[in-house]
C-alpha positions in Angstrom: -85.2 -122.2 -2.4 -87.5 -122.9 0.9 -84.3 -123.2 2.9 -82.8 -120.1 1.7 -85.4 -118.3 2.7 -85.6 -119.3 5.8 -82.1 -118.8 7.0 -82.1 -114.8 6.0 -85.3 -114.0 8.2 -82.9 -116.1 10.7 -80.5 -113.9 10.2 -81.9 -110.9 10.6 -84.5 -111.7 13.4 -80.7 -112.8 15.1 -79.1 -109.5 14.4 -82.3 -107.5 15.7 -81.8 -109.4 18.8 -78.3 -108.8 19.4 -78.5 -105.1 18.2 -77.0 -103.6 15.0 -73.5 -102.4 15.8 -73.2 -100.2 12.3 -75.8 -98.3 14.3 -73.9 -97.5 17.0 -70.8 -96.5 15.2 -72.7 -94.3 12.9 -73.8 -92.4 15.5 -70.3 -91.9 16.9 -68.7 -91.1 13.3 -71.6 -88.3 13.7 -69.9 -86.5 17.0 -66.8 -87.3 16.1 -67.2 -85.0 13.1 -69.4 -82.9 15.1 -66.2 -82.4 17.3 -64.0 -82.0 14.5 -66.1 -78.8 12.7 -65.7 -77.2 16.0 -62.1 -77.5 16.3 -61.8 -76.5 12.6 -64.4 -73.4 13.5 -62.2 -72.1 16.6 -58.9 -72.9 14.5 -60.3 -70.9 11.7 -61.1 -68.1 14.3 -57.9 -68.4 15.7 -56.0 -68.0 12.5 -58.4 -64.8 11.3 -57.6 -62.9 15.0 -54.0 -64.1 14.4 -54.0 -62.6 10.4 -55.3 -59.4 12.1 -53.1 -58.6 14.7 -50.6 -59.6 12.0 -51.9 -56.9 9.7 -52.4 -54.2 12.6 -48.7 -54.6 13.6 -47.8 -54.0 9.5 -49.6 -51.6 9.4 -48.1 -49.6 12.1 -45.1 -50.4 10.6 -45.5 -49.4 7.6 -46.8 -46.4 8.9 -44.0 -46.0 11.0 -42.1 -47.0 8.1 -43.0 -44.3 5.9 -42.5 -42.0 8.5 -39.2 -42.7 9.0 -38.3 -42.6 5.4 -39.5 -39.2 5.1 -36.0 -37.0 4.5 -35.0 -34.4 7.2 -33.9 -31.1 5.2 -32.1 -28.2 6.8 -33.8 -25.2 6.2 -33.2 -21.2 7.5 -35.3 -18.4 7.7 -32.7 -15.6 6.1 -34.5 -11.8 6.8 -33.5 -8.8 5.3 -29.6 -8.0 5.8 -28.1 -4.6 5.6 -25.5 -5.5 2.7 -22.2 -3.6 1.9 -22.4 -3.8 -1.7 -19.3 -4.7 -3.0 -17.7 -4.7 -6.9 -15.2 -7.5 -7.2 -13.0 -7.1 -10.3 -9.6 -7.0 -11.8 -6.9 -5.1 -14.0 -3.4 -3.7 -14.7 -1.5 -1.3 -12.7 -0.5 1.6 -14.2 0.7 5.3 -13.5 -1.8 7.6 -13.4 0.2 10.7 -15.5 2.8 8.8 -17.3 5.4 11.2 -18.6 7.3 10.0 -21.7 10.3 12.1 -22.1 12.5 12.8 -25.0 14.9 14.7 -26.9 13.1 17.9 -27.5 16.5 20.0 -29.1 18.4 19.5 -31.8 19.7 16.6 -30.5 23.6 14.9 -30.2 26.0 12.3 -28.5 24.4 11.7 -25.0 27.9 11.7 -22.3 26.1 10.5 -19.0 22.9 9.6 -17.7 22.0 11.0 -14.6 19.8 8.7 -13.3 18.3 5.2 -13.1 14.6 3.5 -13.2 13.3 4.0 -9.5 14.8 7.0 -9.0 13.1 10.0 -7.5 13.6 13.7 -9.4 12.5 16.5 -9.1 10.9 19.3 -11.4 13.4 20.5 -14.0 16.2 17.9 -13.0 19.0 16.6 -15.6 18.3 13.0 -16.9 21.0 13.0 -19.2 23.9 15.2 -20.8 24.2 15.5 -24.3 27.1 17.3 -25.7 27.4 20.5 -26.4 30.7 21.7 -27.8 29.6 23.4 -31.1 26.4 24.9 -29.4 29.2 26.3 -26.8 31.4 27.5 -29.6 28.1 29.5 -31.1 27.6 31.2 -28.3 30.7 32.3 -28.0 30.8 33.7 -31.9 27.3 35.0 -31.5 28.1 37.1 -28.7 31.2 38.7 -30.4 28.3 39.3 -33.2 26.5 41.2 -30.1 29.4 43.3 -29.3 30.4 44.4 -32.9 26.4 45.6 -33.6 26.1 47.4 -30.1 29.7 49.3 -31.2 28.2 50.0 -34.4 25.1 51.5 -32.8 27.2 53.7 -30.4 29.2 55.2 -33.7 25.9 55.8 -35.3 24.4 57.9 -32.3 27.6 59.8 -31.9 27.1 61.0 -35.7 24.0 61.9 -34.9 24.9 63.7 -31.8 27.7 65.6 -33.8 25.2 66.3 -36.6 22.4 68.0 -34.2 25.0 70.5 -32.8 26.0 71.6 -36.5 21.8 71.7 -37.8 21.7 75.1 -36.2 24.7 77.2 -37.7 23.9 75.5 -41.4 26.4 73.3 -42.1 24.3 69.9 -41.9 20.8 70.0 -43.4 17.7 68.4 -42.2 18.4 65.8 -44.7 21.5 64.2 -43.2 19.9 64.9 -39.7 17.2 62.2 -41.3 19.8 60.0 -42.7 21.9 60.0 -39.5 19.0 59.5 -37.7 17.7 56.3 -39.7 21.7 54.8 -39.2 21.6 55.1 -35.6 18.3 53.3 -35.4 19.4 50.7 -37.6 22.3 49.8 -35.6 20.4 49.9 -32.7 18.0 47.4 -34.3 21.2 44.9 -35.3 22.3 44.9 -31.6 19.0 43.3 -30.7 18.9 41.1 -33.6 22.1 39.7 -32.5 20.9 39.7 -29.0 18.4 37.4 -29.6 20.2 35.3 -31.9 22.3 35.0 -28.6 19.4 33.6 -26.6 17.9 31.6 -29.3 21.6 29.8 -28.9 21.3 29.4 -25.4 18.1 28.5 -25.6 18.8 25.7 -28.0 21.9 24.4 -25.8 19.8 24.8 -22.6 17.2 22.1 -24.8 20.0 19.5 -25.6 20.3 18.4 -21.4 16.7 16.0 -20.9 15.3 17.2 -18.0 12.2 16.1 -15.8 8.9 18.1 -16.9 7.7 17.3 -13.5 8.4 15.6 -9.8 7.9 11.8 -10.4 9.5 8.8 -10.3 11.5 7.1 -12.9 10.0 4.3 -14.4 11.9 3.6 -17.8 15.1 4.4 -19.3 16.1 3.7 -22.8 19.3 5.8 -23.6 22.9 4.8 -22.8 25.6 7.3 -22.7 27.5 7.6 -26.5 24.1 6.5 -28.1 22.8 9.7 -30.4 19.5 11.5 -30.1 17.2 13.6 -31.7 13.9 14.6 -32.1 13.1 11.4 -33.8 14.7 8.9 -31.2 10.9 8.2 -29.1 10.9 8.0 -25.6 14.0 7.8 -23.7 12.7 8.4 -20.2 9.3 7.7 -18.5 8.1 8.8 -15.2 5.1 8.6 -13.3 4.0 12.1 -12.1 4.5 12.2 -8.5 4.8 8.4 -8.2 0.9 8.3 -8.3 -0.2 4.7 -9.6 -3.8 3.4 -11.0 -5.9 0.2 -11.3 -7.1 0.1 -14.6 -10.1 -2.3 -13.3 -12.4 -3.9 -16.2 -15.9 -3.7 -15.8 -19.3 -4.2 -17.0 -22.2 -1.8 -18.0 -24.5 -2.9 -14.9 -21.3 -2.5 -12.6 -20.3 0.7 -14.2 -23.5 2.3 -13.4 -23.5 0.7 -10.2 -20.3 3.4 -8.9 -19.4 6.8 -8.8 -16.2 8.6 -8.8 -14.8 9.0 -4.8 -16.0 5.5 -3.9 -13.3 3.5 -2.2 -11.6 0.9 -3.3 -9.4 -2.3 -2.1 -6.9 -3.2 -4.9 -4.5 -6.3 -3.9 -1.7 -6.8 -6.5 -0.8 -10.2 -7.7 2.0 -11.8 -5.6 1.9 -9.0 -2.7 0.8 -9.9 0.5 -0.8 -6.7 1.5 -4.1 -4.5 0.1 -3.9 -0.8 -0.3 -6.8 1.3 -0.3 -7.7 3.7 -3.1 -10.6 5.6 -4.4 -12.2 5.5 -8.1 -11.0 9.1 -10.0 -12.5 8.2 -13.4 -15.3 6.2 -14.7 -14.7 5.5 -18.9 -17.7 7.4 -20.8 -17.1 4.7 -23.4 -18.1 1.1 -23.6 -15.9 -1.3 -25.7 -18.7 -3.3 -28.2 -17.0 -6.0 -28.5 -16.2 -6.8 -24.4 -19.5 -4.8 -23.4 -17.3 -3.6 -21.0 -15.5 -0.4 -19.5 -12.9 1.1 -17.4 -12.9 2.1 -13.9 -9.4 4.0 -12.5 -8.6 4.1 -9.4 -5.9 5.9 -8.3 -3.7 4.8 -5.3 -0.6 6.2 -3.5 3.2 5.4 -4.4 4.1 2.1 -3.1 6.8 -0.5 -3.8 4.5 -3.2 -3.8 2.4 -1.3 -6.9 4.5 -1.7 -10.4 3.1 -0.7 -13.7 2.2 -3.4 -15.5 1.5 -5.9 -13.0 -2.4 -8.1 -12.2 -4.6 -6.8 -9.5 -7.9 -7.1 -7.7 -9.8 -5.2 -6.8 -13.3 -4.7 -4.1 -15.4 -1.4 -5.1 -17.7 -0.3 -2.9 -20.7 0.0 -4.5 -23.0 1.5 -1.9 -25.6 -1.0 0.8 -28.4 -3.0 -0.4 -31.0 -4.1 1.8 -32.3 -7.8 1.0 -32.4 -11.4 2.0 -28.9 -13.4 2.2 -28.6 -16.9 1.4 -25.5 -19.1 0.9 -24.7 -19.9 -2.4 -25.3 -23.9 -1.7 -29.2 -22.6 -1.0 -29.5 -21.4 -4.8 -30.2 -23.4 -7.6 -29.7 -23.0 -11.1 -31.0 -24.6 -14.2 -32.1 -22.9 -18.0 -35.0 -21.4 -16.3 -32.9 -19.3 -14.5 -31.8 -19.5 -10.9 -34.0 -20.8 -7.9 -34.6 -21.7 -4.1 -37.4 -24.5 -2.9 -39.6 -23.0 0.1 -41.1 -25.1 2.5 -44.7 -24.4 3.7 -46.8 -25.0 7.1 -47.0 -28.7 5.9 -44.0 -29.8 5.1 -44.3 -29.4 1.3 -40.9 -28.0 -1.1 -42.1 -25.5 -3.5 -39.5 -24.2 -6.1 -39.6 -20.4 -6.0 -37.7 -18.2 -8.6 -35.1 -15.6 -7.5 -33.0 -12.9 -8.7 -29.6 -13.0 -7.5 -27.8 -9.6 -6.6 -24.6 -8.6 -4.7 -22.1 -11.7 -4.4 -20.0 -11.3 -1.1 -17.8 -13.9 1.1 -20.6 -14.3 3.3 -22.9 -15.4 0.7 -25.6 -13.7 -2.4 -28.4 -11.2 -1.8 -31.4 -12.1 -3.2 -32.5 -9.2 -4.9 -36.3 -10.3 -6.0 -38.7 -13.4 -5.2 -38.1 -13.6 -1.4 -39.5 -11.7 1.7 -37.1 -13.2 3.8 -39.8 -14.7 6.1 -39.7 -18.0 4.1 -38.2 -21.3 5.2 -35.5 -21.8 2.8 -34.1 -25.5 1.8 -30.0 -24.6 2.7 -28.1 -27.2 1.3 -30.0 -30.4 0.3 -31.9 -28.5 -3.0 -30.0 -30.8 -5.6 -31.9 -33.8 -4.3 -35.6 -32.3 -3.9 -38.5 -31.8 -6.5 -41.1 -29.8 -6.2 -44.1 -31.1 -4.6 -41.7 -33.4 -1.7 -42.6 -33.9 1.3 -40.0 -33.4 4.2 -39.4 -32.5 7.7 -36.9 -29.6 8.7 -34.1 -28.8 10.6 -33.9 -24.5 11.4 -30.7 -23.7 11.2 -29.8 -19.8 11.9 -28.0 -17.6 10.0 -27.7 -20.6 7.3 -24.9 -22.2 9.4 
């Protein structure tokens, strides 16, 4: 045990005299990490300033980002337009007087027909013949009748002549001067009787022929030459009184009311390439219940292109409106009713509700809910909300 002990304190009084080396490396394992906490310090500082400028330059972008994504909208500023109002509608053609004609006589076997459908006649002109041979031979026997009553009458006044020369002396008495008298005026009386059986004849054969009641122009004709007529056989002929056509244009209550009798009119048959210009002469007084609607006519000169019967449109005038115009893409519609979106000062859509007025080909008044002052959204409404942000793009005129 004595020897052990003595060769530790030999040991360690040797390494005190050579010098611990642990001691020596602790102390550079101490700078070493001394070193290395510094270089993690300015790496972490790096790394921050680098996460910033990161995050700055996101930011930007995203700023720049959201910008961007911000939609540009095309808006206008519409004013107040001096607006031709204007009625657009449609109907039938028709002729303003149509005339049916008939047999008005006793009637008989037509023999020729004087005219044909687009004819012109005149006032009193023969449309067609109808025979006439027994009226003819009536005359003829009536008349004879005329002659025998007016040489009775001329007997009877020469009786009486004969009888006031004789009253004086005494032969003839006042008596047959009466009964003389009342013979002569009796004859007298037959002559006219048979006289106007005479016209009444003539009369009636005048009445077979059809004639035109008025100037016009021939529209129909339903009679052939053999076929019989009477008084019973309907219309034969129709004419149009002076060759004077109509629109019979179908309208509402709120269009009604919106015209007055003398306001022109535009009325473009179906198929024609040409308008002609008319004026309304009639507005109905009645309203059909079941259509809620009405008739406007509007009468229109004689012209090939217009035949009875035919489809029309027509453009009313209905007088100028002053209001805002907007394009019909600019107005909205939805069960609320029909709509614009406004921009304000900031960029902001705001739905505004409108009432739509007069629809013309260069767009719809706007009758109630705009000044015209407003910046109007023109054609991109379908994909806004209220509330959205946007920038715009004036446009004029909503071009």
């Amino acid at each position: 045990m004595n020897y052990d002990t003595k060769i530790e304190v030999r040991d360690n009084e040797v390494a005190d005299a050579v010098g611990n080396p642990l001691a020596g490396d602790l102390d550079q394992d101490r700078a070493s990490w001394r070193r290395l906490w510094i270089i993690a310090v300015i790496v972490v500082a790096v790394l921050v300033g680098i996460w910033f400028l990161l995050h700055r330059g996101s930011a930007n972008d995203a700023a720049n980002d959201a910008d961007t994504q911000i939609p540009v909208v095309t808006v206008v500023v519409p004013g107040k337009t001096t607006i031709a109002g204007e009625i657009n509608t449609t109907g039938s053609l028709a002729a303003r007087r149509a005339m049916p004609v008939g047999s008005v006589g006793e009637g008989g076997e037509v023999r020729s027909v004087e005219v044909e459908p687009g004819d012109w006649v005149a006032q009193g002109q023969v449309l067609a013949v109808v025979d006439r041979s027994v009226q003819i031979q009536q005359q003829a026997s009536q008349a004879a009748q005329v002659e025998v009553a007016a040489a009775d009458a001329r007997l009877a006044q020469a009786n009486l002549d004969r009888a006031l020369k004789l009253v004086d002396r005494g032969f003839i008495s006042k008596a047959d001067v009466d009964r003389l008298t009342a013979t002569r005026d009796a004859a007298v009386a037959r002559v006219e009787v048979a006289r106007a059986t005479l016209g009444q004849l003539r009369a009636q054969a005048a009445r077979l022929n059809i004639v035109a009641p008025a100037a016009g122009l021939v529209l129909e004709r339903n009679v052939e030459p053999g076929q019989v007529v009477s008084g019973g056989s309907g219309v034969l002929f129709r004419l149009a009184k002076g060759g004077e056509m109509e629109l019979l244009a179908r309208l509402s209550e709120d269009d009604l009311a919106a015209i007055a009798v003398g306001v022109p009119a535009k009325v473009t048959p179906v198929g024609s390439g040409g308008s002609f210009t008319g004026q309304v002469w009639q507005i109905s007084p009645v309203i059909d219940p079941t259509s809620r609607q009405g008739t406007a006519r509007i009468a229109l000169s004689y012209d090939p292109a217009l035949r009875p019967g035919g489809f029309a449109s027509a453009t009313i005038n209905s007088g100028n409106v002053v209001a805002p115009m907007l394009p019909e893409s600019a107005i909205q519609s939805d069960n609320k009713g029909s709509f614009v979106y406004v921009v304000d000062g900031k960029g902001i859509v705001h739905r505004r509700a409108v009432k739509t007025g007069l629809v013309t080909a260069e767009g719809i008044a706007v009758s109630a809910g705009l000044s015209g002052a407003e910046k109007v959204v023109l054609r991109a409404g379908g994909f806004l909300n209220d509330g959205d942000k946007i920038k715009t793009k004036l446009v004029a005129g909503g071009k």
